[in-house]
C-alpha positions as CSV (number, residue, x, y, z in Angstrom):
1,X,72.3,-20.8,-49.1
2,X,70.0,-18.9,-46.7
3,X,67.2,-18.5,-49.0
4,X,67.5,-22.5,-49.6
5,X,67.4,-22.7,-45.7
6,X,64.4,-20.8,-44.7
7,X,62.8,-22.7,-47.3
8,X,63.9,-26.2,-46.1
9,X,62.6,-24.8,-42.6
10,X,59.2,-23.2,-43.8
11,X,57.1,-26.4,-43.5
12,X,58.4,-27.4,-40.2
13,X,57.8,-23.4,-38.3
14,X,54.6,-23.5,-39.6
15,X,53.8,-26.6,-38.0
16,X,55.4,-25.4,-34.7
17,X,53.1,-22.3,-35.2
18,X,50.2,-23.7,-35.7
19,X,50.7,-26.2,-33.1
20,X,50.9,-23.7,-30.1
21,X,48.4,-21.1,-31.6
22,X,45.6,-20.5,-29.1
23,X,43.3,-20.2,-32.6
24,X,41.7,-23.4,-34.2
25,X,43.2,-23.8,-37.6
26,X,42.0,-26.2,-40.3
27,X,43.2,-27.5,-43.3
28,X,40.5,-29.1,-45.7
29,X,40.2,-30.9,-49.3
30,X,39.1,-29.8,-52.6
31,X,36.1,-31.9,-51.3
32,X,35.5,-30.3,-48.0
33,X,37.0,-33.2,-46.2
34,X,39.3,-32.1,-43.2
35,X,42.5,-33.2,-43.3
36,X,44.7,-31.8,-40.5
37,X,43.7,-29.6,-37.8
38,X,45.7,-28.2,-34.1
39,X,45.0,-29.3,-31.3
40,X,43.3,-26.1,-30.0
41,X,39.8,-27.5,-31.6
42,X,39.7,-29.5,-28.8
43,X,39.4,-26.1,-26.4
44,X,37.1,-24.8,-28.5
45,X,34.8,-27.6,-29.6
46,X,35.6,-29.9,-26.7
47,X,36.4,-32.8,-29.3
48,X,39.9,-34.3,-29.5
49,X,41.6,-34.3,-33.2
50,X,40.5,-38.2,-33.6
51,X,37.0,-37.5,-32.9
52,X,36.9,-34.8,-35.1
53,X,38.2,-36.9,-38.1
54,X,35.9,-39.7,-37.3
55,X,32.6,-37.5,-37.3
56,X,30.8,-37.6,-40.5
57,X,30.3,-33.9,-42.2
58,X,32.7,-32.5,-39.8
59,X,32.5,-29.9,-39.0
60,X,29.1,-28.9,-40.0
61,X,27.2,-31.3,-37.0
62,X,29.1,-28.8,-34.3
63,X,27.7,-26.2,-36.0
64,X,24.5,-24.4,-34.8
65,X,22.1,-25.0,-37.0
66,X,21.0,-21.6,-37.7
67,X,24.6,-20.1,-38.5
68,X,25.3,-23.3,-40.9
69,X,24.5,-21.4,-44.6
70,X,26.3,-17.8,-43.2
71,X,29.7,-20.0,-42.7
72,X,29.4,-22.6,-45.5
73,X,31.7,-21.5,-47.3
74,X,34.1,-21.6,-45.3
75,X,34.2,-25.1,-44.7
76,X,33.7,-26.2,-48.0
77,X,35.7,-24.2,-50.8
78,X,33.9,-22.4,-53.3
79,X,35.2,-20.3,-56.2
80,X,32.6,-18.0,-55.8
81,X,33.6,-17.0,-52.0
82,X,37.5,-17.9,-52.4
83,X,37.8,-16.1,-49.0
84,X,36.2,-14.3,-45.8
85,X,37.1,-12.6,-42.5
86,X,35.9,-12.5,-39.0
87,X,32.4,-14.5,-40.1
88,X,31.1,-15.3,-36.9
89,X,29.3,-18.7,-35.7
90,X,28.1,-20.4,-32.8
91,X,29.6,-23.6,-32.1
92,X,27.9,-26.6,-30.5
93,X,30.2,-28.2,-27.8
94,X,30.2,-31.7,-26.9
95,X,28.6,-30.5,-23.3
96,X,25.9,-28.6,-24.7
97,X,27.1,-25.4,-24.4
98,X,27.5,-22.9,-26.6
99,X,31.0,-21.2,-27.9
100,X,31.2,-18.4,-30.2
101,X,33.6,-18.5,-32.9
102,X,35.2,-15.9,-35.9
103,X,36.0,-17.9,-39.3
104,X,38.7,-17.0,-41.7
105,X,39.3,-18.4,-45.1
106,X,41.3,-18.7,-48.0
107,X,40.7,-21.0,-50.5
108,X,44.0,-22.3,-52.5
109,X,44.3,-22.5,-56.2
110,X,46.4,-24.9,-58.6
111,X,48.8,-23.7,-61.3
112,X,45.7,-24.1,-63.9
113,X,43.4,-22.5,-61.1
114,X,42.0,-25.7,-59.7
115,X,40.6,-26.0,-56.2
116,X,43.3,-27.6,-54.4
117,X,41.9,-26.6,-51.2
118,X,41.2,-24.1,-48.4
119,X,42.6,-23.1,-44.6
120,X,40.5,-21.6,-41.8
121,X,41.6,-20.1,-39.0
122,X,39.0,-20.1,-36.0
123,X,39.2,-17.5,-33.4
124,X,37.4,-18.0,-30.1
125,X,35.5,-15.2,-29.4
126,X,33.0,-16.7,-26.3
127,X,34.2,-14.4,-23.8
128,X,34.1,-11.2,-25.8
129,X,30.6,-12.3,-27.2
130,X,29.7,-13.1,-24.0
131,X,30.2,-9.4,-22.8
132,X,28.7,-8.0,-25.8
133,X,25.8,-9.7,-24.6
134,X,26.1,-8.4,-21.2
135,X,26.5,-5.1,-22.4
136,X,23.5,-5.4,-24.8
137,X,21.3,-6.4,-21.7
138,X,22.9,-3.5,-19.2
139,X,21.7,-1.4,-22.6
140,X,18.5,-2.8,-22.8
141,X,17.8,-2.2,-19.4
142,X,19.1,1.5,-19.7
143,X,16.5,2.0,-22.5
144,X,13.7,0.0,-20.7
145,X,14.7,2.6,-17.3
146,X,15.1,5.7,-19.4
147,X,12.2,4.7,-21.4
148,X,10.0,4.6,-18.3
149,X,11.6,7.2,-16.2
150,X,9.8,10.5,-15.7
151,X,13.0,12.2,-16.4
152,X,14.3,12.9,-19.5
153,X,18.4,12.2,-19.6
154,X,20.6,15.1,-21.9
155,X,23.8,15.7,-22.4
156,X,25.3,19.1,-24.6
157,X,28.4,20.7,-26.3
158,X,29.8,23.9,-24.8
159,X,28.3,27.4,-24.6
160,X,27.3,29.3,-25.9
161,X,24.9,27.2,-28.2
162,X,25.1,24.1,-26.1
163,X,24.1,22.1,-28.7
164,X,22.1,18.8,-28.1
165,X,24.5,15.5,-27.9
166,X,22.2,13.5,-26.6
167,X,18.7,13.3,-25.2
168,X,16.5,10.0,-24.5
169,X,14.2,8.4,-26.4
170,X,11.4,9.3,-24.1
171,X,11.5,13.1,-25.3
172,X,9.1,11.5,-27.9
173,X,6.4,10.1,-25.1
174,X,7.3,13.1,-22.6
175,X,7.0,16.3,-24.5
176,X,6.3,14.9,-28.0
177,X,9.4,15.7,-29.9
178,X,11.8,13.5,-31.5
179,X,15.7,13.2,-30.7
180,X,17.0,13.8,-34.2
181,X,15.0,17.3,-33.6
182,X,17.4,18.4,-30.8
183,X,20.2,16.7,-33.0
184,X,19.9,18.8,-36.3
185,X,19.0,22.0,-34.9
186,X,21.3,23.7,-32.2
187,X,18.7,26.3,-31.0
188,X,15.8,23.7,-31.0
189,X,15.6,23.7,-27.2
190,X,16.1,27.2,-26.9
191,X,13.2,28.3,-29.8
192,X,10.9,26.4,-27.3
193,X,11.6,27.9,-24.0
194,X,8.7,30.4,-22.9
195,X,9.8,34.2,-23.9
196,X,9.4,35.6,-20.5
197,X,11.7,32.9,-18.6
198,X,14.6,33.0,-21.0
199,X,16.6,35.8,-19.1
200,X,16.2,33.4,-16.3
201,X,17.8,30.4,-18.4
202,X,20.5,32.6,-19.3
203,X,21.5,33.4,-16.3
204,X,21.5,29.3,-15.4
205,X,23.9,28.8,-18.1
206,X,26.3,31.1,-17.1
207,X,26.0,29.8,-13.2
208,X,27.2,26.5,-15.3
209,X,29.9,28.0,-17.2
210,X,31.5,29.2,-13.9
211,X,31.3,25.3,-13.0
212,X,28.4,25.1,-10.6
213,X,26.0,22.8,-10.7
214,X,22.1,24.1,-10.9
215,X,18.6,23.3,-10.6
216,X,15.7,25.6,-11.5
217,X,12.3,25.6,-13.4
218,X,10.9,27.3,-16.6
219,X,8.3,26.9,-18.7
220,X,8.6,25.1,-22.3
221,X,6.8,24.4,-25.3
222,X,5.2,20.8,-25.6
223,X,4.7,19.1,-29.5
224,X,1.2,20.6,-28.9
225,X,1.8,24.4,-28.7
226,X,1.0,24.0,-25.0
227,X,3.7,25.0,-22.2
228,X,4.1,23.2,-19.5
229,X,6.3,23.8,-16.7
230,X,10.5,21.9,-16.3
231,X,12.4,21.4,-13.4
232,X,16.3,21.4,-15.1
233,X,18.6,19.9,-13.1
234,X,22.1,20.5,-14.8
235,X,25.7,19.8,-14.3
236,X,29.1,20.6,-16.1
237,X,31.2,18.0,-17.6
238,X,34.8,19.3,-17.4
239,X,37.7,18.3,-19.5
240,X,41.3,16.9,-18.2
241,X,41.8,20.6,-17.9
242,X,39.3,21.3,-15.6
243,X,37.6,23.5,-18.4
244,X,33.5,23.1,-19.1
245,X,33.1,21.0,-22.1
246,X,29.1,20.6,-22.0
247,X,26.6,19.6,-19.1
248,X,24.3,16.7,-18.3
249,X,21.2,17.0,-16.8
250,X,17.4,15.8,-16.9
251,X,14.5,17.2,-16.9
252,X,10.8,16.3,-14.9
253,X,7.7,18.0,-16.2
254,X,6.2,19.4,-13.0
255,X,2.7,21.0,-14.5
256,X,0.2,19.1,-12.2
257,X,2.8,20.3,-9.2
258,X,2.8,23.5,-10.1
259,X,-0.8,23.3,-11.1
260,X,-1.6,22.3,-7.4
261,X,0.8,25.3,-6.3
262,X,-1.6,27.3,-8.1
263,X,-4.5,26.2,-6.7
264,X,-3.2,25.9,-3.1
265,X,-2.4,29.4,-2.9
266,X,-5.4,30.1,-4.5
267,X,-7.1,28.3,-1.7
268,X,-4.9,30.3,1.0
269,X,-5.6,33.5,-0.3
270,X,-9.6,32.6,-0.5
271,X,-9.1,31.4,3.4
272,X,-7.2,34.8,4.5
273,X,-10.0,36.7,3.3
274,X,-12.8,34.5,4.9
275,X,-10.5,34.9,7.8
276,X,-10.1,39.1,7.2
277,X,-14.2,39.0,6.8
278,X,-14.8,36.5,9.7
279,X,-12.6,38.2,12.1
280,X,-14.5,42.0,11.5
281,X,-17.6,39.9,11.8
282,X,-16.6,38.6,15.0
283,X,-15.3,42.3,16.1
284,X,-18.2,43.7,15.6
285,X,-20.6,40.8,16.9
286,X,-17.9,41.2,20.2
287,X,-18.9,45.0,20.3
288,X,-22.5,43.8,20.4
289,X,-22.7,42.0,22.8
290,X,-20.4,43.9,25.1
291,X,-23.5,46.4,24.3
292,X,-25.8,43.6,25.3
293,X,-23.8,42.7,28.2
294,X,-23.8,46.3,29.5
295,X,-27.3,46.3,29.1
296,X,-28.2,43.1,30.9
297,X,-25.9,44.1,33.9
298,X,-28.5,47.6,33.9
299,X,-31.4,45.0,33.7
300,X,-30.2,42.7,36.1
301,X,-29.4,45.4,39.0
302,X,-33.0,47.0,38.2
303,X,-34.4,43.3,38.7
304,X,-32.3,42.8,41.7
305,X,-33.9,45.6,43.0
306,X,-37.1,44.9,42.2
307,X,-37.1,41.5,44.0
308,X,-35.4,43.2,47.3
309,X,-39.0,45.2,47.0
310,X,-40.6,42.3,46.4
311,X,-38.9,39.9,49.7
312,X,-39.4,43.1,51.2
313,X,-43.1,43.4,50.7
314,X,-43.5,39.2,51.5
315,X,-41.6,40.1,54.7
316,X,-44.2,43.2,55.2
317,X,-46.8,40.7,54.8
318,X,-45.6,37.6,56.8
319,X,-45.3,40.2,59.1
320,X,-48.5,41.5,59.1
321,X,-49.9,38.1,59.1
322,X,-48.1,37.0,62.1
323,X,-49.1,39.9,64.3
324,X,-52.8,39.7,63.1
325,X,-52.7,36.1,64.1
326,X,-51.0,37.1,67.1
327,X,-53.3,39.8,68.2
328,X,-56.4,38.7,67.2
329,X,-56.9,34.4,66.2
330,X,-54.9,33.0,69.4
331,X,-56.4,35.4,72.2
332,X,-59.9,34.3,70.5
333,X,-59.0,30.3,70.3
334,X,-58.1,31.4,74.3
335,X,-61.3,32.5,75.1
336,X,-63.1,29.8,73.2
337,X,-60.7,27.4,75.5
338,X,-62.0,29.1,78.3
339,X,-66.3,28.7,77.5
340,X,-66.0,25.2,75.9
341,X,-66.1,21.6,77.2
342,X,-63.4,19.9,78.1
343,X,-63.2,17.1,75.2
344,X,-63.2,20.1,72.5
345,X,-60.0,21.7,74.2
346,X,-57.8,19.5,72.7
347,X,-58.7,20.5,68.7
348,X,-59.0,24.0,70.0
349,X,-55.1,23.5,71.3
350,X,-53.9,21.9,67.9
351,X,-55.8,24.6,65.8
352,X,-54.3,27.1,67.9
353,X,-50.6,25.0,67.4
354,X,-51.3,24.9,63.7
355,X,-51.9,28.9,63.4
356,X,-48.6,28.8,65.2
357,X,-47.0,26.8,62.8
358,X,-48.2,28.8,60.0
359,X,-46.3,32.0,60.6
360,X,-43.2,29.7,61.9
361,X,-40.7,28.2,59.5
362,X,-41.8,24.6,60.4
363,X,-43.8,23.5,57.1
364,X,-40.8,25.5,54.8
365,X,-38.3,22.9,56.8
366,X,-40.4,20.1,56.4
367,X,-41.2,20.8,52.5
368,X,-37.5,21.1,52.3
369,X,-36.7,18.0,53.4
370,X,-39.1,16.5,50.9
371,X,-40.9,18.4,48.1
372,X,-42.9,15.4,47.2
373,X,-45.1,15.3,50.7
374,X,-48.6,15.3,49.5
375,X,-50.9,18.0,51.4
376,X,-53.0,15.2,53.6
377,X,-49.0,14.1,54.6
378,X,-47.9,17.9,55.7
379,X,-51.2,17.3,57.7
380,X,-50.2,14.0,59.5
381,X,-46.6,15.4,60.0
382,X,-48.2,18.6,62.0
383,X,-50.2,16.5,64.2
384,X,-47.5,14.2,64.9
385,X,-45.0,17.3,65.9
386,X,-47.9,18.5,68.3
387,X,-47.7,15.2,70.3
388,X,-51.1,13.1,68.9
389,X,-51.0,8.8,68.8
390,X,-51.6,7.4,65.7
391,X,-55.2,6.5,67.6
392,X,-56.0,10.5,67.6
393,X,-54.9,11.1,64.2
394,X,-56.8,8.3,62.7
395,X,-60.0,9.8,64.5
396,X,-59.3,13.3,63.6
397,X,-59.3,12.0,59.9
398,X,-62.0,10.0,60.2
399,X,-59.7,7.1,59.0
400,X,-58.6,3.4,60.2
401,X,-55.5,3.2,62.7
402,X,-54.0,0.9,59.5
403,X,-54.1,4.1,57.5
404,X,-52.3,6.2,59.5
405,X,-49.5,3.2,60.3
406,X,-49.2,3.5,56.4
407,X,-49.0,7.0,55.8
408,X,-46.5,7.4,58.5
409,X,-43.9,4.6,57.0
410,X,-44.7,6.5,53.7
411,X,-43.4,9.5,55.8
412,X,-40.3,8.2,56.6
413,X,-39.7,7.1,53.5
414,X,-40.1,10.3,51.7
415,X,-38.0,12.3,54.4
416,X,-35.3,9.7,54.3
417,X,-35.5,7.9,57.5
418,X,-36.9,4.7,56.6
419,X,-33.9,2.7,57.2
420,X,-32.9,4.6,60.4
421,X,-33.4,4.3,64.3
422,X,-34.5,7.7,64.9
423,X,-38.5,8.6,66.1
424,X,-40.4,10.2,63.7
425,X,-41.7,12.8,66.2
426,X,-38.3,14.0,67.5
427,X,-37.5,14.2,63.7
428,X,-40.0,16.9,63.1
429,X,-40.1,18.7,66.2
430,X,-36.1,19.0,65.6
431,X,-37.4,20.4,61.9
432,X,-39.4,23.3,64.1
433,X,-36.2,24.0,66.1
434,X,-34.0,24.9,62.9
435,X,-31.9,21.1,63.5
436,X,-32.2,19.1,59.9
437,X,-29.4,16.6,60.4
438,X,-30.7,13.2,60.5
């Protein structure tokens, strides 16, 4: 009685099944024709169960064109393929979009094993395609960074071998070594690190077995038997536990830095000797010329006494000169005054003012005040102190009145009184009294 039940009521929970499934299931003729579908096509395709029946080859058209021969068989039953799982397709919606779909088939037989049919059952798998494609990108984009990095990404097992788990494909481009090398030999890295550095590695890897994270350099042996120089910057990977499981880390090849290292220290020790050598030099050429100075200062006192000789012997002499004058030209100019006629008196008086002013500091005064006073202008200048008219002078000198008005204003000029309200005379006789203010 059951058994006759549940079968009465097979057809009918089917149905309901199929009804409310979220998958797209089809039913199709020997012929390929559909002849029922759920009404979940319409979510996935965006076509409503009428407009599915009414579009000729249904449901080939929706279809992408290039997925049509890799699901054929599902849609149209074939003894060959009787059946298939999870074939997957793009699907064509009526918007233009594009939905991904997984196809399942079954193609069902007569008693005499005649096509009767087939059922699919399409699952939508847009959203999980959707972030497989994402994920392919984000990987993409991994391999395009790591790819280009300077660093080269690892990961390893535990100690003590720390054996290779992963390493980026830029091993090949950086340091010339495949990853399947690391992978199939355990001590691959370790063969290549440079003899004298590997106590120094070791000790590293036991700083990472305590759980601390490291960064240090080494050198290691490039594809071409050369070594060039690491910075390994490594850190544990713990389990659950809080035990170290492995270690990720990268490495950067820092040759040329350390290359540069080389040479600047080079350089610094090649300056600190210049500077060693420089410095005696400039001891040495300091005790010289402290020498030097020493004997310039014994020079200079020995010339400084030499020209207090010589001032003294010019005073000797002015001296000398000014007492012979003294005693012997002016009481003889005095008693020429006395026998001559009167008209000559007056040169006899300025050549006796003019010895005068030889052995006084008048013409020092006046050639201090201008050193560019030609020897005919002292002249003028002397005779003008002494009281004689332009009229006299021009007659002394045999020249025209307009001469002397000339050299005079040339006088000033040169003396620096041009501009000024002050008498040429009283500038010059102030000259022979010591006053040079103007």
């Amino acid at each position: 009685m059951h058994m006759r039940r549940q079968a009465e009521l097979a057809p009918e929970c089917v149905a309901t099944v199929a009804e409310r499934s979220v998958d797209w299931h089809l039913w199709l003729a020997a012929d390929g024709r559909p002849v029922w579908m759920n009404a979940a096509v319409e979510r996935i395709t965006g076509l409503t169960i009428p407009e599915c029946f009414a579009l000729p080859g249904f449901p080939t058209p929706i279809i992408h064109e290039d997925d049509r021969v890799r699901v054929a068989a599902a849609f149209a039953p074939d003894k060959e393929r009787p059946s298939g799982h999870d074939r997957e397709f793009r699907i064509v919606r009526t918007d233009g979009t594009i939905a991904w779909g997984a196809v399942s088939w079954q193609v069902v037989f007569d008693d005499i094993g005649e096509i009767r049919g087939s059922c699919a059952s399409i699952r939508d798998i847009t959203e999980r395609k959707r972030a497989e494609e994402a994920l392919e990108g984000t990987k993409a984009r991994l391999d395009a960074l790591l790819a280009s990095s300077p660093a080269v990404i690892y990961t390893c097992g535990p100690s003590p071998t720390y054996p290779t788990t992963f390493i980026s494909d830029n091993i090949n481009g950086r340091f010339g070594y495949r990853p399947d090398e690391f992978y199939k030999d355990e001590m691959f890295w370790n063969k290549r690190v440079h003899p004298d550095d590997l106590e120094h590695v070791r000790t590293q890897l036991e700083r990472i077995n305590r759980g601390e994270s490291v960064s240090y350099e080494y050198r290691f042996r490039h594809k071409n038997g050369a070594y060039i120089w690491l910075r390994d910057d490594m850190t544990p990977l713990h389990d659950e536990a809080g035990n170290v499981i492995g270690l990720i880390g990268s490495w950067f090849d820092i040759t040329e830095r350390k290359w540069a290292e080389a040479m600047l220290q080079r350089a610094h020790d090649e300056l600190e000797r210049r500077v060693r050598e420089r410095t005696a030099q400039l001891a040495d050429a300091n005790t010289q010329l402290l020498v030097e100075r020493e004997n310039l200062e014994q020079k200079n006192l020995a010339l400084k006494e030499i020209l207090n000789q010589f001032e003294s012997g010019k005073r000797e002499i002015a001296e000398q000169i000014q007492s012979n004058i003294y005693r012997i030209a002016l009481p003889l100019i005095d008693h020429l005054q006395r026998q001559t006629s009167p008209g000559a008196e007056h040169y006899l008086g300025l050549l006796k003012n003019s010895l005068i002013d030889i052995v006084s500091p008048f013409v020092g005064r006046l050639e201090s005040q201008s050193t560019r006073l030609t020897p005919r202008e002292l002249e003028i200048c002397n005779m003008i102190k002494n009281g004689m008219s332009s009229k006299e002078i021009a007659s002394a000198l045999h020249n025209s009145i307009e001469t002397v008005f000339k050299q005079r204003k040339t006088i000033r000029r040169k003396l620096g009184i041009s501009n000024r309200k002050r008498n040429l005379t009283s500038f010059l006789r102030s000259l022979d009294r010591g006053k040079t203010s103007h």
